[in-house]
C-alpha positions as CSV (number, residue, x, y, z in Angstrom):
1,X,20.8,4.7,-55.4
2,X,23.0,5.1,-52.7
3,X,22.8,5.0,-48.6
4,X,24.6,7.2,-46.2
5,X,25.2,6.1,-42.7
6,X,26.4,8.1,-39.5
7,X,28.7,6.6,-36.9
8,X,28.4,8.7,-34.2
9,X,32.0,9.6,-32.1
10,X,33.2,6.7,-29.8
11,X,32.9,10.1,-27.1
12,X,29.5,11.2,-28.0
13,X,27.2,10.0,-25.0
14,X,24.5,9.3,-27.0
15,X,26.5,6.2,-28.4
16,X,27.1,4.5,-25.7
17,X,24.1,5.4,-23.5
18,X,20.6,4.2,-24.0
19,X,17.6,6.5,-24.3
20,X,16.4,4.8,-21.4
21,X,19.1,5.1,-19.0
22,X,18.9,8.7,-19.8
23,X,15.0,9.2,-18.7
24,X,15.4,7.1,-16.1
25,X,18.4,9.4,-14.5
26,X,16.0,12.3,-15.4
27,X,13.3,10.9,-14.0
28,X,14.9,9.3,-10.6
29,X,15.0,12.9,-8.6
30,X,11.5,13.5,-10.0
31,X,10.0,10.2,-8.3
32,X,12.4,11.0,-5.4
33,X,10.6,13.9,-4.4
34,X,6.9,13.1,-5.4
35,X,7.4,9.8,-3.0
36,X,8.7,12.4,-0.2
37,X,5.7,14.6,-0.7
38,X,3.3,11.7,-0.7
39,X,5.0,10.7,2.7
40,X,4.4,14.4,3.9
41,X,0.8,15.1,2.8
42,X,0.1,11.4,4.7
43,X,1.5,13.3,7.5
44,X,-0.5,16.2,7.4
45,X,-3.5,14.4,7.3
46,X,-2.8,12.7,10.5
47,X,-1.9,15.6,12.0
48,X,-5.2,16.9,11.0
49,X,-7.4,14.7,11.8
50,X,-5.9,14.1,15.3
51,X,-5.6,17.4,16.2
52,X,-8.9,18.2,15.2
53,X,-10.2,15.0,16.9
54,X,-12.2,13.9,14.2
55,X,-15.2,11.9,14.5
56,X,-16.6,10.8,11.3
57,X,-18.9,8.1,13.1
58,X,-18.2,5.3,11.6
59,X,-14.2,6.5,12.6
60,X,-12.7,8.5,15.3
61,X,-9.8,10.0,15.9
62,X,-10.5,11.2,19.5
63,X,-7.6,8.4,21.2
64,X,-5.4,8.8,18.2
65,X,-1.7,10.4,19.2
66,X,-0.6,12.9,17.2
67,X,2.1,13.0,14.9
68,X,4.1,15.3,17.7
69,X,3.2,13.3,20.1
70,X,4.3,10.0,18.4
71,X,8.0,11.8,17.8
72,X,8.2,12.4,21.7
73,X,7.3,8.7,21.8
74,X,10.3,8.0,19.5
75,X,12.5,9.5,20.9
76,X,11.9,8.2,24.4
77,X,11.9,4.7,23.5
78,X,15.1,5.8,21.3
79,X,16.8,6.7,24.6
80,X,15.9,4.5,26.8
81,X,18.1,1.4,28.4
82,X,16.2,-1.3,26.6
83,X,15.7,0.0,23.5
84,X,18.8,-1.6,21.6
85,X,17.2,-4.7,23.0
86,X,14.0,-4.7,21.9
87,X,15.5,-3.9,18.1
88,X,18.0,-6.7,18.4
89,X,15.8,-9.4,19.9
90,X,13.3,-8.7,16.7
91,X,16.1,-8.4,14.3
92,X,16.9,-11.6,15.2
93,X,14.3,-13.8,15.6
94,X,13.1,-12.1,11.8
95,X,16.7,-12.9,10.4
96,X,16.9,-17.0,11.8
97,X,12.9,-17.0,10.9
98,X,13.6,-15.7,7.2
99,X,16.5,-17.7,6.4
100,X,15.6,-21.0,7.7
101,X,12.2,-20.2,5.0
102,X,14.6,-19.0,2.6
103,X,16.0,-22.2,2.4
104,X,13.4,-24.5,2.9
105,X,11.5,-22.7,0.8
106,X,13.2,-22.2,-2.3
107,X,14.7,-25.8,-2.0
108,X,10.8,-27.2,-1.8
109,X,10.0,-24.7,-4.3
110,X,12.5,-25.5,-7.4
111,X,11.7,-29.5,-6.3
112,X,7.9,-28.9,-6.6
113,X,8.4,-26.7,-9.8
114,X,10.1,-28.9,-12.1
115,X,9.4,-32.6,-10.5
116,X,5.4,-33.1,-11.0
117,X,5.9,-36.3,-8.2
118,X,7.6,-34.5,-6.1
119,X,4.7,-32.0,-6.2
120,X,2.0,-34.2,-5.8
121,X,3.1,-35.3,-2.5
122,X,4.1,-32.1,-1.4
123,X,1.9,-29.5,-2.1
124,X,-1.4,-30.7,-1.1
125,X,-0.9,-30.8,2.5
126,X,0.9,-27.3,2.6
127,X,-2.0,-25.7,0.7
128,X,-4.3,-26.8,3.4
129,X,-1.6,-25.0,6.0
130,X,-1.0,-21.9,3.5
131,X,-4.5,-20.1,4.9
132,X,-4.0,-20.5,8.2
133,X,-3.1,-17.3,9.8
134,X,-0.2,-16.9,12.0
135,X,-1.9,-15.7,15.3
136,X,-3.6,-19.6,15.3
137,X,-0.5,-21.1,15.5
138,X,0.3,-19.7,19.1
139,X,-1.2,-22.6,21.1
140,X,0.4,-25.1,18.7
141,X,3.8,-23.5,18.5
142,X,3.7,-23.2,22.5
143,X,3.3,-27.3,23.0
144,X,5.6,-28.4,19.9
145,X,8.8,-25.6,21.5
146,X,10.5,-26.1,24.1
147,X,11.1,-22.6,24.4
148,X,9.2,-19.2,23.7
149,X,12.2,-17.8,21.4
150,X,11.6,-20.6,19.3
151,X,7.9,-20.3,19.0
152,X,8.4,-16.8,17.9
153,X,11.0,-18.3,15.2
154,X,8.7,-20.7,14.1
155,X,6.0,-18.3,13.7
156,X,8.0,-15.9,11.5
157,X,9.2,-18.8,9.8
158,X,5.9,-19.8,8.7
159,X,4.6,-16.3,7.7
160,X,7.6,-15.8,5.5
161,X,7.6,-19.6,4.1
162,X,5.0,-19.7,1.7
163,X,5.6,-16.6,0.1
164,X,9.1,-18.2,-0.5
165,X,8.0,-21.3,-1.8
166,X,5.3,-20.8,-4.5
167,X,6.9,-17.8,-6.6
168,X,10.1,-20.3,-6.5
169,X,7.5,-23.4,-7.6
170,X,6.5,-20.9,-10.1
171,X,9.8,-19.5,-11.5
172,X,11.1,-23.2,-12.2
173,X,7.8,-24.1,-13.3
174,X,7.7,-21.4,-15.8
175,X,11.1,-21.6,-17.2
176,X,11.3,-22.2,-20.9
177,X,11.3,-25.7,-22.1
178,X,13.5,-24.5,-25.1
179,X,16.2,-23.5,-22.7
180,X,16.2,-26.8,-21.0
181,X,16.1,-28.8,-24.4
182,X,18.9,-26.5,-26.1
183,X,20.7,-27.2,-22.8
184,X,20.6,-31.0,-23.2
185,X,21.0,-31.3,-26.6
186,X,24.5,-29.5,-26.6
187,X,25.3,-32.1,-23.7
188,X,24.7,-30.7,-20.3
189,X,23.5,-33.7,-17.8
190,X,20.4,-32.9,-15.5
191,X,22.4,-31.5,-12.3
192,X,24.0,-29.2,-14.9
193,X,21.1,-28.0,-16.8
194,X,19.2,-27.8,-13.3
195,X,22.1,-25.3,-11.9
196,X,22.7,-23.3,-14.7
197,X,19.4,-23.3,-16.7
198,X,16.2,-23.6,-14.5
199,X,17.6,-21.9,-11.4
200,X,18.9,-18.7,-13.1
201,X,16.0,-19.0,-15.1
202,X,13.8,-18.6,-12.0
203,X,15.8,-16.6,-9.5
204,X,13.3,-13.3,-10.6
205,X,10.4,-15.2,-9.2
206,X,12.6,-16.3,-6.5
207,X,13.5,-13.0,-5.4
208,X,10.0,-11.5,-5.7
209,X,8.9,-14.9,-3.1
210,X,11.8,-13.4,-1.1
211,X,11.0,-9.7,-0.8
212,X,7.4,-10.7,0.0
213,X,8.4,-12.9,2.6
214,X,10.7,-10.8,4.6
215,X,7.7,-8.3,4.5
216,X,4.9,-11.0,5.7
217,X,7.6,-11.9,8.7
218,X,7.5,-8.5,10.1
219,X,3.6,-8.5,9.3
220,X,3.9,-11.8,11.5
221,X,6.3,-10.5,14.6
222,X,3.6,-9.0,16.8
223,X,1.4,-12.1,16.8
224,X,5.0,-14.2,17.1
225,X,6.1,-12.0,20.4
226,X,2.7,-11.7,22.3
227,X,3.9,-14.9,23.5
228,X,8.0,-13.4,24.4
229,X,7.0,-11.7,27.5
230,X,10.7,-10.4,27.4
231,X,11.7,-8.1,24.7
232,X,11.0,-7.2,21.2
233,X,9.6,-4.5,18.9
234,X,6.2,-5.9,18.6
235,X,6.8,-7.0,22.3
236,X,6.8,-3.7,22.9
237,X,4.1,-2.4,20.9
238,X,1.6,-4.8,22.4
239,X,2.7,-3.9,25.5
240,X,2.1,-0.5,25.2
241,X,-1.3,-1.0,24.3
242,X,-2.3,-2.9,27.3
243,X,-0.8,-0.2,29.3
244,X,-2.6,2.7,27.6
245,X,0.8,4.1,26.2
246,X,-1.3,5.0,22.6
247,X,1.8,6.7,21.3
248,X,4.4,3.9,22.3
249,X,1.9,1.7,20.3
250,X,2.1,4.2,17.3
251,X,6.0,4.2,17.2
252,X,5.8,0.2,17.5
253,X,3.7,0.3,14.6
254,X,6.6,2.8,12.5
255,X,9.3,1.2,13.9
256,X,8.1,-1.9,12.4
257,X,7.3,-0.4,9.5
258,X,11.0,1.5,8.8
259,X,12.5,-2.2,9.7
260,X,10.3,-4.0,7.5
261,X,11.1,-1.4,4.2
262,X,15.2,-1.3,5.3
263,X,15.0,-4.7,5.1
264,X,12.8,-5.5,2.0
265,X,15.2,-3.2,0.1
266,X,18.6,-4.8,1.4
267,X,17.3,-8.2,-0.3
268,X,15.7,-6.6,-3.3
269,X,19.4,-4.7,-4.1
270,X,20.8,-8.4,-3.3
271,X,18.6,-9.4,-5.8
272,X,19.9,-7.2,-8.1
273,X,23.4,-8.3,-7.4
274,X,22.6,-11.2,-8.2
275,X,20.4,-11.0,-11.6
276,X,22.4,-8.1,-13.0
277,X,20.2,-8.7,-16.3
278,X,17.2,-7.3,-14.8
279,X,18.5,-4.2,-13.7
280,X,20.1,-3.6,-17.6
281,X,16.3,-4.3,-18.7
282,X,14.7,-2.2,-16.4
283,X,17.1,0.7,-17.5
284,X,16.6,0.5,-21.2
């Protein structure tokens, strides 16, 4: 009996390419466009319904702006003297917010996750915070701050925190215990095996906790900067409903929206800069 085999040509594409790199290349303008229709049909409806001045009963749409009116909005606030301020007052108090839960809660995290004592102590008392929503910690964050600014920081420091902290206690938690044991028994110590075992081991669940909690700190800023009184995108949304200015409100509402997706996909493609593994899986 005998056996044939084909090489196929160092050149030949199929060599050296997966399949699934292929379908996903195919694939990628596909999902581009159906995501831009689905954007566009949402769109339409709204444009629909408000023009129309739907009332459904239970819903109305008689108030509603349309979506014209909303782009007249946009680009009024766009233009105006303080717009650059409100953006940059947000940005910031989002960015120190974030990062100071970045890194208490991935430190707290990958402590809780792979030190049961540690854990115990811990996590008790911050499940009983977890539930608490954000807009009840005004009063409390206005006697504990000296200032407003950093009762808005601690605010969108706690809606971004827990997110943060239990995929991290989960990651480590979940890491194989074979790893760990392989790692020890060809002689790394525990800092070693900690820093080159269980945190790469968890930085998937890590990231996940981080894209969800840059999300849940924009989904916090409008409660955080009811109490600003100054500037600030969700300042300037509340604002604009007190006044009346229903379209102002609606481009509030978007322009949080655009910043809270720009930013969730900076850290998820820092994510994948970081765990170049997952992006090789998620191609093949």
């Amino acid at each position: 009996m005998s056996y044939s085999i084909t090489v196929a040509a160092p050149d030949d594409p199929s060599a050296v390419r997966p399949t699934g790199m292929r379908t996903l290349k195919r694939q990628r303008p596909e999902r581009i466009a159906l995501q831009i229709a689905a954007v566009l049909a949402c769109l339409g409806v709204w444009h629909v319904v408000t023009l129309l001045k739907l009332n459904l009963g239970f819903i109305t749409f008689h108030n509603v702006p349309t979506p014209v009116d909303v782009a007249r909005g946009g680009w009024d606030f766009l233009t105006s003297s303080t717009a650059a301020k409100h953006v940059l007052a947000s940005l910031r108090r989002v960015g120190i917010g974030f990062g100071l839960a970045t890194i208490v809660g991935v430190v707290t995290g990958m402590l809780a996750g792979r030190y049961w004592p540690f854990r115990s102590v811990v996590m008790p008392p911050l499940e009983i915070i977890r539930p608490i929503p954000a807009v009840a910690w005004i009063p409390l964050a206005i006697l504990m701050f000296p200032s407003s600014e950093a009762s808005m920081v601690f605010i969108t420091f706690i809606g971004a925190l827990f997110p943060i902290l239990l995929n991290t206690a989960h990651g480590a938690e979940a890491v194989d215990p074979r790893l760990v044991a392989s790692a020890r028994s060809l002689g790394a110590g525990g800092a070693q095996t900690f820093r080159e075992v269980v945190f790469p081991g968890a930085l998937p669940n890590i990231i996940t906790g981080l894209v969800i909690g840059i999300g849940t700190a924009w989904f916090c800023l409008v409660t955080a900067e009811m109490i600003s009184g100054q500037f600030g995108i969700g300042y300037f949304t509340w604002m604009s409903y007190t006044v009346q200015d229903y379209r102002g409100t609606v481009v509030g509402m978007i322009l949080i929206g655009i910043l809270g997706l720009g930013s969730s996909l900076l850290v998820r493609r820092l994510g994948d800069a970081v765990t170049p593994w997952r992006r090789l899986d998620r191609k093949q």
